[in-house]
C-alpha positions as CSV (number, residue, x, y, z in Angstrom):
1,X,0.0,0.0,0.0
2,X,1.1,3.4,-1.0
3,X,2.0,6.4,1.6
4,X,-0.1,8.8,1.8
5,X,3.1,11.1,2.2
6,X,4.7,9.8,-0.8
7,X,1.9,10.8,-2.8
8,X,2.8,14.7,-2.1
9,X,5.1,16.9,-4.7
10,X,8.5,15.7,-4.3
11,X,9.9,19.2,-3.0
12,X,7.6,18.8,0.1
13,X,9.1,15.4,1.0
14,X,12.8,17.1,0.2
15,X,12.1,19.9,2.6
16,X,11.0,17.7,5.2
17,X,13.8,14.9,4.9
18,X,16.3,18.1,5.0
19,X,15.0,19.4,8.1
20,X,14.4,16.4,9.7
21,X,18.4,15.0,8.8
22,X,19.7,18.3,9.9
23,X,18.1,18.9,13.0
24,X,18.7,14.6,14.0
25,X,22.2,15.4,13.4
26,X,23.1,18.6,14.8
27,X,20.6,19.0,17.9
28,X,22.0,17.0,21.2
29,X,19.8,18.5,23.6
30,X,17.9,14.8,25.1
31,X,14.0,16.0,24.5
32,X,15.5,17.1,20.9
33,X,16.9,13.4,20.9
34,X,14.0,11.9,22.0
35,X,11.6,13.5,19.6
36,X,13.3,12.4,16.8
37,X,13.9,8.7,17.9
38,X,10.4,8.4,18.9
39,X,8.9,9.7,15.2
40,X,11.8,8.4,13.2
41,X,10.8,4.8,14.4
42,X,7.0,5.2,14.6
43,X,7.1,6.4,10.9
44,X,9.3,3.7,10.3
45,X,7.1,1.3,11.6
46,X,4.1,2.8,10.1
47,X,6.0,2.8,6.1
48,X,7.6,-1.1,6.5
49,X,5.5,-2.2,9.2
50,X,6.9,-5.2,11.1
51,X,9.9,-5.1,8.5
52,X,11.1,-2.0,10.7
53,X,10.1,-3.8,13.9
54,X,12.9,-6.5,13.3
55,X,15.5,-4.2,11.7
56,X,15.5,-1.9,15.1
57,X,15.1,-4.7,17.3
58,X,18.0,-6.8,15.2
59,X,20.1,-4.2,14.1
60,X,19.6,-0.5,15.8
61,X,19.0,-1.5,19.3
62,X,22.4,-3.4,20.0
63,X,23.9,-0.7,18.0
64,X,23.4,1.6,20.5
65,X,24.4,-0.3,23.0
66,X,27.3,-1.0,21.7
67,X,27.8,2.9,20.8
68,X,26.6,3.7,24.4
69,X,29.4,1.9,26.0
70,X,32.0,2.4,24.3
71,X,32.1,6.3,24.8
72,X,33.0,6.1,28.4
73,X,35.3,3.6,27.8
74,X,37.5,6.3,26.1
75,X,36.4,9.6,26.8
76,X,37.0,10.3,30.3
77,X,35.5,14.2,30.1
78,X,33.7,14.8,32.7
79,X,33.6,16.6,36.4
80,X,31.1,13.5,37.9
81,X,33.4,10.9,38.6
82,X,31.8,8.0,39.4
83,X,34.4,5.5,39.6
84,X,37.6,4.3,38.3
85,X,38.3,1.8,35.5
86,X,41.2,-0.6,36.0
87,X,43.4,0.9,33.8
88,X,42.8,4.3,36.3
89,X,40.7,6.2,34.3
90,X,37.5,8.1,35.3
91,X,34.5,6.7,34.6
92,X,32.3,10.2,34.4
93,X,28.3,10.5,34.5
94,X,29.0,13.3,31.9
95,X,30.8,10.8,29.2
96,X,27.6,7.7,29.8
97,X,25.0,10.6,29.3
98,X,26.9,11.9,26.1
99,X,27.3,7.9,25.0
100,X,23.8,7.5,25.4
101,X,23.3,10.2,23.4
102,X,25.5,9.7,20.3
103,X,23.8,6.3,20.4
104,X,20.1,7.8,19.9
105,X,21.0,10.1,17.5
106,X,22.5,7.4,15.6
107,X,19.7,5.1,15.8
108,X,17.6,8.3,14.8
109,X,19.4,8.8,11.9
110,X,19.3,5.6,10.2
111,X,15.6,4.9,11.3
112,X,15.0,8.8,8.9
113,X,16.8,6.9,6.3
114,X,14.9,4.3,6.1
115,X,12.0,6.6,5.9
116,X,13.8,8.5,3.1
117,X,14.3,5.4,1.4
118,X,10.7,4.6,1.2
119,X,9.7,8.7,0.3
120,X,12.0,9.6,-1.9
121,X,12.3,7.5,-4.9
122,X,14.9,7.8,-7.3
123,X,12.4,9.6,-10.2
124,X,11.6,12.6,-7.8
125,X,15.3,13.3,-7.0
126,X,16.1,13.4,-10.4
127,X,12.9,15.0,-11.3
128,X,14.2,18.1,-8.9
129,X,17.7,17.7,-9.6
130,X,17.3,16.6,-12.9
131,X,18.0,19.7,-14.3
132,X,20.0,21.6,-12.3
133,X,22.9,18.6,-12.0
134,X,22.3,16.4,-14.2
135,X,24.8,14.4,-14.1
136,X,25.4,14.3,-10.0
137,X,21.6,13.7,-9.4
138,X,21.9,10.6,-11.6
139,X,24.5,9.0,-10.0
140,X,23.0,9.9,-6.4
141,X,19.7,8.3,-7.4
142,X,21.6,5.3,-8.6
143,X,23.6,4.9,-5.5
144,X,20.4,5.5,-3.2
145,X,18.4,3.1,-5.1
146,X,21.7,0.1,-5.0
147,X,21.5,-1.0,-1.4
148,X,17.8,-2.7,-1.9
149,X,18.3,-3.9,-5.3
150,X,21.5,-5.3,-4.7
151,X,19.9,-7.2,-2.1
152,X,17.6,-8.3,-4.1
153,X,19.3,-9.7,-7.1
154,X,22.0,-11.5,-4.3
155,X,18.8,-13.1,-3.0
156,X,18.4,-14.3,-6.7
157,X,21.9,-15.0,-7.4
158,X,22.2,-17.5,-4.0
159,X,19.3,-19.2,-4.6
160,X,20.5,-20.3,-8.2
161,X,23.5,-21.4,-6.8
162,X,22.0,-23.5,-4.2
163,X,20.2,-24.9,-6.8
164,X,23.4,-26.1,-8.8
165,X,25.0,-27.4,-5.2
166,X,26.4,-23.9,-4.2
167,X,24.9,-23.4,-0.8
168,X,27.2,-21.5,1.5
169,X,25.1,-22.0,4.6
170,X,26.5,-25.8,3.7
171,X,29.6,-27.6,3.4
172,X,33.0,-27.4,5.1
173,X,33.9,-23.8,5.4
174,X,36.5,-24.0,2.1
175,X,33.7,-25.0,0.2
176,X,31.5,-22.0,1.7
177,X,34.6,-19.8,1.2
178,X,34.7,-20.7,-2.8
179,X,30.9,-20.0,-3.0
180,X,30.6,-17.0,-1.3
181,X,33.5,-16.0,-3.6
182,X,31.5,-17.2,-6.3
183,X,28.7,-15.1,-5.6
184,X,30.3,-12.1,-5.0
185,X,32.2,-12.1,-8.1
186,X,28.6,-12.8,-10.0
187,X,27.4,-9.5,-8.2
188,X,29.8,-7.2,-9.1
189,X,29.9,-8.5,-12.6
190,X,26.1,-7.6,-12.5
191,X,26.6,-4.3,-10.9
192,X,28.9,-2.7,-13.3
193,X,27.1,-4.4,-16.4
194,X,23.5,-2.8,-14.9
195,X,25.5,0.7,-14.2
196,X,27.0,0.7,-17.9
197,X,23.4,-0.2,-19.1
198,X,21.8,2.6,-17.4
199,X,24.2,4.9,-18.3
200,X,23.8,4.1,-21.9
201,X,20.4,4.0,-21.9
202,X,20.1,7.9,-20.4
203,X,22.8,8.9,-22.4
204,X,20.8,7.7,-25.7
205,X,17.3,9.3,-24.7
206,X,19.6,12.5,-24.6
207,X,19.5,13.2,-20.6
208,X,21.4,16.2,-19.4
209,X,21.3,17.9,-22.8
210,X,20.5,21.4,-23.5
211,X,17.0,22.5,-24.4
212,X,15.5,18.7,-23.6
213,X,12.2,18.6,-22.4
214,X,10.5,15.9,-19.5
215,X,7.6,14.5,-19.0
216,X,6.7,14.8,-15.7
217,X,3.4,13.5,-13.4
218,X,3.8,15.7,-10.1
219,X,2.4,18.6,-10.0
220,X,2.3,21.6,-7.1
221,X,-1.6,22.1,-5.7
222,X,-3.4,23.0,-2.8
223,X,-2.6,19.7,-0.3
224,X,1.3,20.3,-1.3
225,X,1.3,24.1,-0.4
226,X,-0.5,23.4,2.9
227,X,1.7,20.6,4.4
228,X,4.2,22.9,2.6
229,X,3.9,25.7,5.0
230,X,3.6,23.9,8.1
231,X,6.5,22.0,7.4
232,X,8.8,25.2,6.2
233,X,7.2,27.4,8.7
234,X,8.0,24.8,11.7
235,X,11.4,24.0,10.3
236,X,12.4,28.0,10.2
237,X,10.9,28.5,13.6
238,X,12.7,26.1,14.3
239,X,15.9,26.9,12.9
240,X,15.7,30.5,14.3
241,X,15.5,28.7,17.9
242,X,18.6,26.9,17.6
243,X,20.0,29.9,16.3
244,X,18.8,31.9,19.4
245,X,20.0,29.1,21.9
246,X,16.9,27.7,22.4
247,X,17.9,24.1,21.6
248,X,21.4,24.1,23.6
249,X,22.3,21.0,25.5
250,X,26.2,21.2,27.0
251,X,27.9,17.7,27.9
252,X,31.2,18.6,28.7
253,X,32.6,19.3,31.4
254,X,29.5,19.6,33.0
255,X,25.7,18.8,31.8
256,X,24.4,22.4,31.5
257,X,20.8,23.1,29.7
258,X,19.0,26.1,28.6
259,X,16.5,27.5,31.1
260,X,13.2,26.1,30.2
261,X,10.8,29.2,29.2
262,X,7.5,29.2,27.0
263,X,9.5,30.3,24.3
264,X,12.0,27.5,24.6
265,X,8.9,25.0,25.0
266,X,7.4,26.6,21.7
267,X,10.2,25.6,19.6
268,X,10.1,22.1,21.1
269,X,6.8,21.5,20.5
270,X,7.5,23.2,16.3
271,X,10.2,20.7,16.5
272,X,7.9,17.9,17.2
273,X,5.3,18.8,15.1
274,X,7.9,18.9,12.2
275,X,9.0,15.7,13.2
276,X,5.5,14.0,13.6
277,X,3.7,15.8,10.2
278,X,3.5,12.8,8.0
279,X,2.2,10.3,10.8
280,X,-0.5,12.9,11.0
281,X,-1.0,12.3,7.7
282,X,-0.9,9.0,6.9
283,X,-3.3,9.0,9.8
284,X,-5.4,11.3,8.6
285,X,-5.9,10.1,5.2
286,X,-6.4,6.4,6.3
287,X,-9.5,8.0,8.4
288,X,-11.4,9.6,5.7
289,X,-10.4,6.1,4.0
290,X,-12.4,4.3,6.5
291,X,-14.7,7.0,6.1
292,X,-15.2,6.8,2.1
293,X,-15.5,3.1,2.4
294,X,-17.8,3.4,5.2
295,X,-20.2,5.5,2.7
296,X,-20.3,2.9,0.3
């Protein structure tokens, strides 16, 4: 089933993602981090459903653990000492509380990818870019669209060679060695062969030239200037927060936040309702859904 978000004009899901990726990666203050986590999975889960449920769980969750402790094991900053490691360095509250929060922000980060992933299809990047870098928004749309069909096709590729006695999850571990080798030699033949053919293949329909025109099946109306403006007038109000020190979190040497006032609260709560906009409306449109089918 489609997303309702992916249905709007690309440069509304561009805006978002560039707000959203900014802000994950540059804000540290914890409600900041939590925000983001929070929406960045729950959108997750909503777009790929129980897909994203394993990933996180698999994947993401003993990421950050791992990324959580291994910060204090070699950043020592920090004026709240809690202990001493063997070796006889400080074990600071300041160093777990910034581990904790690398790790989040992390987690955050790839969990807004995956999102991305799922939004932003390769036809609207170069349908915005298209034009204006030709030949860069090509090879980005290439490279973000590699990861899942390169799985793919090495799902292929294995099982034909376990059907031709190749199985690497079987044998002694030579044997697994020589088919693994086997397989990844097949899919880097394939991924240069299916790079040269698309390259080819644009080249000859003449993309990148001068005065070429595009057929193109988004276009800008009402829906897209609304969620437009809440999304670009959240994300600036935003941005002139962080600006104004609204958003500042200090680790080091010693945890120091902004004093909470209603201005500071109002740019949290823009920041969240940037963050949470297209679970709103994948909500939303699911509702009057319900409610169409309700009718009939």
């Amino acid at each position: 089933m489609r997303s309702a978000f992916e249905g709007y004009h690309p440069i509304v899901n561009f805006v978002y993602f560039t707000f959203v990726f900014i802000y994950s990666m540059i804000f540290m203050h914890p409600l900041c981090l939590a925000i983001s986590l929070v929406c960045g999975f729950s959108y997750s889960v909503t777009l790929r459903g129980k897909k994203a449920i394993r990933f996180n769980l698999i994947y993401l969750l003993p990421m950050m653990i791992i990324a959580a402790l291994i910060n204090p094991a070699f950043n020592h900053e920090g004026v709240t000492i809690l202990t001493y490691l063997d070796s006889g360095n400080p074990l600071t509250l300041e160093s777990i509380t910034f581990g904790i929060a690398a790790a989040v922000m992390l987690a955050s980060v790839v969990c807004w990818f995956s999102c991305y992933n799922v939004i932003m299809t390769s036809d609207k990047f170069i349908y915005l870019f298209g034009r204006v870098i030709p030949a860069l928004s090509l090879v980005l749309s290439m490279v973000l669209r590699f990861v899942p069909r390169f799985k793919a096709q090495l799902k292929i590729i294995s099982n034909g060679q376990k059907c031709i006695g190749r199985d690497i999850s079987k044998g002694n571990i030579i044997n697994r060695a020589k088919y693994g080798i086997k397989i990844l030699s097949i899919m880097i033949t394939w991924a240069l062969e299916n790079a040269i053919e698309t390259a080819d293949s644009m080249k000859t329909r003449g993309y990148g030239l001068n005065g070429r025109t595009a057929f193109s099946i988004y276009y800008f109306d009402r829906r897209d200037k609304k969620a437009l403006i809440i999304i670009g007038g959240t994300g600036l109000y935003v941005l002139v927060g962080s600006l104004l020190g609204r958003v500042y979190f200090r680790y080091f040497p010693s945890m120091k936040s902004v004093d909470i006032t209603p201005y500071s609260i109002s740019v949290f709560t823009a920041y969240l309702i940037l963050c949470i906009s297209p679970i709103v409306i994948e909500s939303w449109e699911n509702r009057r859904w319900k409610l169409l089918q309700s009718k009939i």
